[in-house]
C-alpha positions in Angstrom: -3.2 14.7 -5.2 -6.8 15.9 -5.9 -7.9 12.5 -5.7 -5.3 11.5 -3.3 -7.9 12.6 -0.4 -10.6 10.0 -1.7 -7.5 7.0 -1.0 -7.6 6.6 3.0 -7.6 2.6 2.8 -5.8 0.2 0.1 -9.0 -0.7 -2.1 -9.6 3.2 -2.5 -6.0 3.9 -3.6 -6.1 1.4 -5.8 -9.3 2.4 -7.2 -8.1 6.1 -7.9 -4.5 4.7 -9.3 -6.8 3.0 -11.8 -8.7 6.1 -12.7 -5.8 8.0 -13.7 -4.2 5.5 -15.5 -7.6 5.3 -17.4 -7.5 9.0 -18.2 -4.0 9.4 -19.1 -3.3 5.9 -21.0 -6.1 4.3 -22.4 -7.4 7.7 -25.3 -3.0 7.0 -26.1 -2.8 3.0 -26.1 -5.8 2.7 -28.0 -4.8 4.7 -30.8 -1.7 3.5 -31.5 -3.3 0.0 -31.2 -5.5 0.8 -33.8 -2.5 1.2 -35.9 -2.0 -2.0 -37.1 -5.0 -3.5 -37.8 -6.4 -0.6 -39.8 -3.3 -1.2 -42.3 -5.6 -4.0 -43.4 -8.2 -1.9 -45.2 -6.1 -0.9 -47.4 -7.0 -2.2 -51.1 -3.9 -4.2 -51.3 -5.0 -6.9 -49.4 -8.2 -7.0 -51.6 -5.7 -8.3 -54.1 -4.0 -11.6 -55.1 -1.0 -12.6 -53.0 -2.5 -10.5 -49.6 -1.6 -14.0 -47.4 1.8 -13.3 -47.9 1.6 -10.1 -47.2 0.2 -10.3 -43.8 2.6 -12.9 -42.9 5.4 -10.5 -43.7 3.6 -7.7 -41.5 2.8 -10.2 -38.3 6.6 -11.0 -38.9 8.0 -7.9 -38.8 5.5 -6.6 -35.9 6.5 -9.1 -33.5 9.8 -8.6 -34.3 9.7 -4.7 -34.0 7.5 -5.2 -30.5 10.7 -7.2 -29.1 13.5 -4.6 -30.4 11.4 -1.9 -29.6 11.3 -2.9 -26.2 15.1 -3.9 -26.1 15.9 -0.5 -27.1 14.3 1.4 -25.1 15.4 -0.7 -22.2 18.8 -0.4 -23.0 19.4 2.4 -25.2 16.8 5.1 -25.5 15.9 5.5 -21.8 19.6 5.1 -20.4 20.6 8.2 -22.6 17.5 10.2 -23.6 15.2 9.4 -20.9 11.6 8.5 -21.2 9.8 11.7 -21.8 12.2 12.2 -25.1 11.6 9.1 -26.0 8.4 8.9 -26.4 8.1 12.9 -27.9 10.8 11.1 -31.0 8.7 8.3 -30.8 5.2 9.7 -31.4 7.5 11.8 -34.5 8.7 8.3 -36.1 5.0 7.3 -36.3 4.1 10.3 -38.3 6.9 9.6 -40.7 5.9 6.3 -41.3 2.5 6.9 -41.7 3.4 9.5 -44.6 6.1 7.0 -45.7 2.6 4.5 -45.9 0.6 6.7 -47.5 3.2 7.7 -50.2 3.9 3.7 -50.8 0.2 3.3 -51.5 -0.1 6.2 -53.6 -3.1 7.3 -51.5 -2.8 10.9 -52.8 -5.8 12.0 -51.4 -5.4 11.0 -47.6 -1.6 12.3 -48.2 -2.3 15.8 -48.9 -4.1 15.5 -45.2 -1.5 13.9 -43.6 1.2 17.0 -45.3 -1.0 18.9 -43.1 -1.5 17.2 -40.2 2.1 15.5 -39.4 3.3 19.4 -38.8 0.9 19.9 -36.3 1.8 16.5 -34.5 5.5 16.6 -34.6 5.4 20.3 -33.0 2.8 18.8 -30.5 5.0 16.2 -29.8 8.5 18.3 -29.4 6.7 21.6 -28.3 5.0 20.9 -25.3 6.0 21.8 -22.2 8.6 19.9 -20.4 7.5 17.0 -17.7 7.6 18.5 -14.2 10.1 15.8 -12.6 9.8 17.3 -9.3 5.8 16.5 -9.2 6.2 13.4 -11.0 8.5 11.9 -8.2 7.5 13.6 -5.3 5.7 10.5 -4.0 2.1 11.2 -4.8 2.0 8.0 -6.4 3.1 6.1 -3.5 1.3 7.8 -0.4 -1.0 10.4 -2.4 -2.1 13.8 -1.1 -2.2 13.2 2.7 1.2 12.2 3.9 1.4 14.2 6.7 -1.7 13.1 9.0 -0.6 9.3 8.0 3.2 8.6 8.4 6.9 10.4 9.5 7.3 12.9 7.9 11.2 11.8 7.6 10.2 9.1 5.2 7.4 11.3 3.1 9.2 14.7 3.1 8.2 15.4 -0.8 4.9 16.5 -0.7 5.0 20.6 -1.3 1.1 20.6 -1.4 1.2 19.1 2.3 4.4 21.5 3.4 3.9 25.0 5.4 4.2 28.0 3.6 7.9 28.8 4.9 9.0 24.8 3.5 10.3 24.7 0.0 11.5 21.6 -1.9 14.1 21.9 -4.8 15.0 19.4 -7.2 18.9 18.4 -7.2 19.4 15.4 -8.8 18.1 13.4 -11.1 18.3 10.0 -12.6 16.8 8.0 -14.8 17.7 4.2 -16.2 15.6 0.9 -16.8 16.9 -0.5 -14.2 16.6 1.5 -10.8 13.6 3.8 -12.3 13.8 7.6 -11.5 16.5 8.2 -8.9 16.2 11.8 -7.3 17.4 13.9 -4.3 15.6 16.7 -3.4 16.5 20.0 -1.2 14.3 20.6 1.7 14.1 23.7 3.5 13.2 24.6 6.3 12.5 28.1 8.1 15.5 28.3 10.6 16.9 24.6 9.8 20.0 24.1 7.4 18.8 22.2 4.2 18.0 18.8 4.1 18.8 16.1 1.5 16.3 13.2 0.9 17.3 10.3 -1.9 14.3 9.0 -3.3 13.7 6.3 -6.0 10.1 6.7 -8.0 8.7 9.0 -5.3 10.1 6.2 -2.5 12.0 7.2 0.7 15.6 5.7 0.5 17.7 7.8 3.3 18.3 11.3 3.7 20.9 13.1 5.8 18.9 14.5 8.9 16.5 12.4 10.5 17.3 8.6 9.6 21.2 9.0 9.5 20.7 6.9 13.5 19.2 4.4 11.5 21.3 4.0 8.9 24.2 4.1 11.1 22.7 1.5 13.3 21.9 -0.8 10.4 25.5 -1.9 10.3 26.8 -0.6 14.0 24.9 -3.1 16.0 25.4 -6.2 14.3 29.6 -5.1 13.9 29.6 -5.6 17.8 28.6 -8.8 17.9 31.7 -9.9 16.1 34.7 -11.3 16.9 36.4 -11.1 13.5 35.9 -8.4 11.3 37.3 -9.9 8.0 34.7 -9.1 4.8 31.4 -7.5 5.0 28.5 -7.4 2.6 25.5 -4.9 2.0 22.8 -5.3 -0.4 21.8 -1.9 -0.6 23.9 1.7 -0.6 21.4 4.2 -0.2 23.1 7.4 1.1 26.1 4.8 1.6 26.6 5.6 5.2 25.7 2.2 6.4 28.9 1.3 3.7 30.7 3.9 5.8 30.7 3.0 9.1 31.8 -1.1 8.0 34.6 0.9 6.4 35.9 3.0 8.8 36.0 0.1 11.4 38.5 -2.3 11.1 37.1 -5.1 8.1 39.2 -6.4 5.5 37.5 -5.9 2.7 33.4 -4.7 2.1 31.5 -5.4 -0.7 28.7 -3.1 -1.7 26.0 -4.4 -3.8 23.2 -2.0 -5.5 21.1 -2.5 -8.4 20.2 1.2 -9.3 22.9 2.8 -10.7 20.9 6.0 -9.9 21.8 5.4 -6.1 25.2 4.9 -6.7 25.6 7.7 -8.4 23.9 9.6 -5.7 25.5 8.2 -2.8 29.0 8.8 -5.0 27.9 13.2 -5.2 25.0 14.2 -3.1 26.1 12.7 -0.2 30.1 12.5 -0.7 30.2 13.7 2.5 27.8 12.0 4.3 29.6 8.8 3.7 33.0 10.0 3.8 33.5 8.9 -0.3 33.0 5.1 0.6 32.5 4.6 -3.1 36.2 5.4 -4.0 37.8 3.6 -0.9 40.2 1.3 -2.0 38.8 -1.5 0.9 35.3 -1.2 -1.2 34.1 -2.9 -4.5 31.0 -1.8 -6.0 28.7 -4.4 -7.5 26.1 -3.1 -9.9 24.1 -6.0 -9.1 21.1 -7.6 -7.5 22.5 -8.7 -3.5 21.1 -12.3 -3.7 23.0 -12.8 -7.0 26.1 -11.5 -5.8 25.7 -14.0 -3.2 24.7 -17.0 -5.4 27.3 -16.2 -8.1 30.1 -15.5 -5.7 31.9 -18.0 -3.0 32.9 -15.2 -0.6 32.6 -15.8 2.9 31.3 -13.2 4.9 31.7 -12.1 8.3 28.6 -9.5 8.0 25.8 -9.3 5.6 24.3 -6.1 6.0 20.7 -5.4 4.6 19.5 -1.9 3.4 16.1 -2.0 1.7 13.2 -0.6 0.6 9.8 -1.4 2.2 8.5 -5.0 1.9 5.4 -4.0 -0.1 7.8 -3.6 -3.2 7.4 -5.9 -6.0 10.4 -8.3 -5.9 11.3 -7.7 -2.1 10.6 -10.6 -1.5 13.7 -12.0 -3.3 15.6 -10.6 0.1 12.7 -11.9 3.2 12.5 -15.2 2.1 13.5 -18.2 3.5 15.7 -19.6 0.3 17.5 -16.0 0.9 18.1 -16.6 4.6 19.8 -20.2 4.0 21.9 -18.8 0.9 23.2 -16.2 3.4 23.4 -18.4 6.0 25.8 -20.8 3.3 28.0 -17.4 3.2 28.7 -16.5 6.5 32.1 -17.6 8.5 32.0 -19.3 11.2 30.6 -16.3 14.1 29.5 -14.1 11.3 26.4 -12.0 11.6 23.3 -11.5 9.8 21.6 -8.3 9.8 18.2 -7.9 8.0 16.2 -4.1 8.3 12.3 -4.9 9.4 9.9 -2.1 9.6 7.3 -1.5 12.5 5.1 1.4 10.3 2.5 0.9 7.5 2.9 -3.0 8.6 0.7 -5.6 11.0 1.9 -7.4 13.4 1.2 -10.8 11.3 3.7 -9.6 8.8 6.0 -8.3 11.6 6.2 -12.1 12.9 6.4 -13.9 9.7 9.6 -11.4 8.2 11.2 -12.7 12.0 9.9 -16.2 12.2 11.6 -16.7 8.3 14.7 -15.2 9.8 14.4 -17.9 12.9 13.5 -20.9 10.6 16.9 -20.3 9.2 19.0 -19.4 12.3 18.5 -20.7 15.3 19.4 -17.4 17.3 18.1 -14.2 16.2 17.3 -11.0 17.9 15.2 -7.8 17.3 16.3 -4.2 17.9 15.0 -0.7 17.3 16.9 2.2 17.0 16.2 5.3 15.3 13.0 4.8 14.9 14.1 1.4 12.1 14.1 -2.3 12.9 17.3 -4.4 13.1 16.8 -7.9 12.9 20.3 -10.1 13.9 20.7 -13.6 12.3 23.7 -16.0 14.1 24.2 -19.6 14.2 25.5 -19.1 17.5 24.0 -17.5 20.6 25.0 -13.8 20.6 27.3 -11.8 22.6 28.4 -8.2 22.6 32.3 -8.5 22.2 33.9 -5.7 24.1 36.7 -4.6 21.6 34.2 -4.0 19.2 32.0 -1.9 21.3 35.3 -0.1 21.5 35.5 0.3 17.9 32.4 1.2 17.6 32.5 4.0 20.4 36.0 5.3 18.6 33.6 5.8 15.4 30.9 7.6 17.2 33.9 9.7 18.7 34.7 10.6 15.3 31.3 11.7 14.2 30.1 13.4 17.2 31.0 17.0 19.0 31.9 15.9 21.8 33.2 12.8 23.6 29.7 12.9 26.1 27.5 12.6 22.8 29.4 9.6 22.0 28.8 8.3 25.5 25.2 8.9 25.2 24.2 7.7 21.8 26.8 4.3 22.3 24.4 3.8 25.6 21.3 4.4 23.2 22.3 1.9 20.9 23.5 -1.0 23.5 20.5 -0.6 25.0 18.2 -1.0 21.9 17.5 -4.4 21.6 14.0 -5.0 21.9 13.5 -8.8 21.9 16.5 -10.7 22.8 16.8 -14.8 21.3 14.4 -16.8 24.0 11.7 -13.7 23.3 12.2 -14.5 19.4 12.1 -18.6 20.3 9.0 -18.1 22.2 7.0 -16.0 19.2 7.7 -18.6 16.7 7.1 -21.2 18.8 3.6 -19.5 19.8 2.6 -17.9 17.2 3.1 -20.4 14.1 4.3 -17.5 12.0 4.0 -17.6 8.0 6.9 -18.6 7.1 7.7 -16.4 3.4 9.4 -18.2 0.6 10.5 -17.7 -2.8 6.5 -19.8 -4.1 4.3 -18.3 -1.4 6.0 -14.6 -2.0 3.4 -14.0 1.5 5.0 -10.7 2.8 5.5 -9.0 -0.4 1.2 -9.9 -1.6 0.1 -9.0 2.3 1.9 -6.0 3.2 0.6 -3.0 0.8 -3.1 -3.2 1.8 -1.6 -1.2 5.5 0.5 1.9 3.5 -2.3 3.7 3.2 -4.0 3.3 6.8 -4.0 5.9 9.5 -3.6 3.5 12.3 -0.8 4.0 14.3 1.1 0.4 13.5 4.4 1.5 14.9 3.1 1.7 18.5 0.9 -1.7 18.0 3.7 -3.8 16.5 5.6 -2.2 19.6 3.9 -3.4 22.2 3.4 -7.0 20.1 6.8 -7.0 20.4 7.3 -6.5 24.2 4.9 -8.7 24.7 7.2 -11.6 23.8 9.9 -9.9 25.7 8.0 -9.7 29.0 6.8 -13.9 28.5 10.4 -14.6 27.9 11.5 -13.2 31.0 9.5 -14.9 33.0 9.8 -18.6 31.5 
């Protein structure tokens, strides 16, 4: 975070990534690069038959650089974690280097290495144990200055940025190949009951104060649009209170689809009781699987695909903003159904803001854009879309349940009908004027575009909000 105040614009933060990856991983890959080629002054390849040798060597290298990396994948980080991998890791070396030695009969280097391999392996196991909590506290994402350039609410790690009377506590933590480092951490605050926040390599995923609006909204609003409530969808569980609310309204059946089993088992402890257990409910099956393959590999027709992800600048997010997405989706919904994809208004231009809804529009023909809780919903249909008034019954009874009282049901039901910030001829009329870049699976646009703007102090909520209502004001007055 020392050098986080040096990254104010995206070139910079790249620049000081680079640094630190300089320090702390080229003096370690070069050595154990060096490795193998210095095998080959040994005096055995001065003598007859050396060809073969090296053949045997390149064979067995290649073949111990592919299960190497298949085991760590899938065994040693699952169950050991990375940090005691590579401590036994840097400790098999050492044995095999005396195993080397003692093969080659190199008695002179091997009284050195008797000496030296001690030292290592203590090194190696002794040192002091990684500091998770710094290591995933998002540094890496929004470095040392988090508070003067976003909401707090989706940057709350940051001690070093905190007041004196905020602490952060580490209570849970997760680590596999495939989601990364999955943590929640405590915050508290003087005079405010703690606060959870579920993060993923340092990344805001949902927390159980200030977004819970949002991620009740995320499947609230496009659930009165429907007529049917048969099966839902959502790619992405998060806390898992989006999962909850299409639960305790009256669908079928709702399928959940994650791809960090780190979240899941979050959303299943942490915050059990945020989401009412959704994970355990018997209308609810959990796929442990990427949400655009559950989609291609399944036949299921949907009447709601609900969309919970991270932010766009992500590697691979594009697999769920692009227009081959948007038409397998489309293939998947019933007759009526409802798409609902999350946009984002911060750290984001309005050029990206139009092409994630002009892709959405050059599949469906009538799409709208709301904002509530301070998160974008965008709503997908192949029909023009209408409020139905049972549901906005249903979804008032919900808010009746989670609220203290029946006039803060009232008043946050009014909140959310009345969040719709560009209606379907507003949406029409900015792809039709605008000529958005439409994102696909080749031009992967948003996902290469949208990182240069996470570092910026400009205030892109506000701009892409008055973009926005722009297009609402020209529609009105065609």
């Amino acid at each position: 975070m020392r050098l986080g105040r040096f990254a104010y614009s995206f070139y910079a933060g790249e620049l000081v990534r680079l640094a630190v990856l300089l320090v702390l991983l080229l003096p370690a890959t070069y050595a154990f690069g060096m490795i193998y080629p210095s095998l080959f002054q040994e005096k055995r390849f001065e003598r007859k038959g050396a060809g073969v040798l090296i053949g045997y060597m390149t064979g067995a290298n290649a073949m111990g650089c592919v299960l190497g990396a298949a085991l760590a994948t899938f065994v040693l980080i699952p169950r050991v974690g990375s940090e005691w991998s590579l401590r036994w890791f840097t400790v098999t070396l050492t044995v095999c280097g005396i195993a080397v030695l003692w093969m080659e009969r190199d008695w002179k280097n091997l009284r050195q290495a008797f000496v030296a391999a001690p030292m290592l392996a203590l090194m190696a196991l002794g040192i002091p144990a990684w500091d998770w909590q710094a290591l995933t506290c998002g540094a890496n994402v929004n470095f040392g200055h988090v508070i003067k350039i976003a909401n707090a609410a989706s940057m709350p790690a940051v001690a070093a940025a905190s007041p004196a009377d905020f602490t952060t506590k580490l209570i849970f933590f997760h680590e596999h190949s495939y989601g990364g480092v999955t943590t929640i951490i405590e915050n508290h605050d003087a005079g405010q009951p703690p606060r959870h926040v579920l993060l993923t390599n340092g990344k805001f995923q949902g927390d159980d104060s200030d977004q819970q609006d949002a991620q009740i909204a995320f499947a609230l609003i496009p659930a009165m649009h429907l007529k049917r409530r048969g099966n839902a969808l959502v790619i992405g569980c998060g806390t898992g209170q989006s999962a909850s609310v299409l639960n305790a309204l009256d669908f079928r059946t709702v399928d959940l689809a994650e791809i960090s089993p780190g979240i899941l088992l979050a959303a299943g402890g942490q915050f059990r009781r945020l989401n009412e257990d959704v994970l355990r409910s018997p209308k609810v099956t959990v796929h442990l699987e990427d949400g655009r393959n559950v989609l291609l590999s399944r036949p299921t027709q949907y009447d709601q695909i609900t969309i919970e992800l991270t932010s766009v600048w992500f590697a691979g997010a594009t697999n769920l903003y692009s227009r081959e997405f948007y038409e397998l989706a489309k293939r998947r919904l019933k007759r009526g159904g409802v798409f609902q994809q999350w946009y984002q208004l911060h750290h984001i231009s309005p050029k990206e803001v139009e092409s994630i809804m002009g892709t959405v529009r050059a599949s469906f023909p009538y799409v709208s854009a709301w904002l509530f809780g301070g998160q974008g919903v965008l709503l997908g249909t192949m029909e023009p879309q209408q409020i139905q008034p049972d549901a906005v019954s249903l979804a008032l009874g919900y808010l009746r349940r989670h609220s203290p009282d029946e006039e803060t049901a009232q008043r946050k039901l009014n909140e959310v009908l009345a969040s719709q910030l560009l209606d379907s001829a507003a949406i029409t009329r900015l792809a039709t004027t605008r000529s958005p870049i439409i994102n696909t699976d080749w031009n992967r646009w948003i996902e290469f575009s949208t990182p240069r703007y996470n570092l910026t102090e400009t205030d892109w909520m506000s701009i892409n909000r008055r973009n926005l209502e722009s297009f609402a004001l020209l529609a009105g007055k065609r």
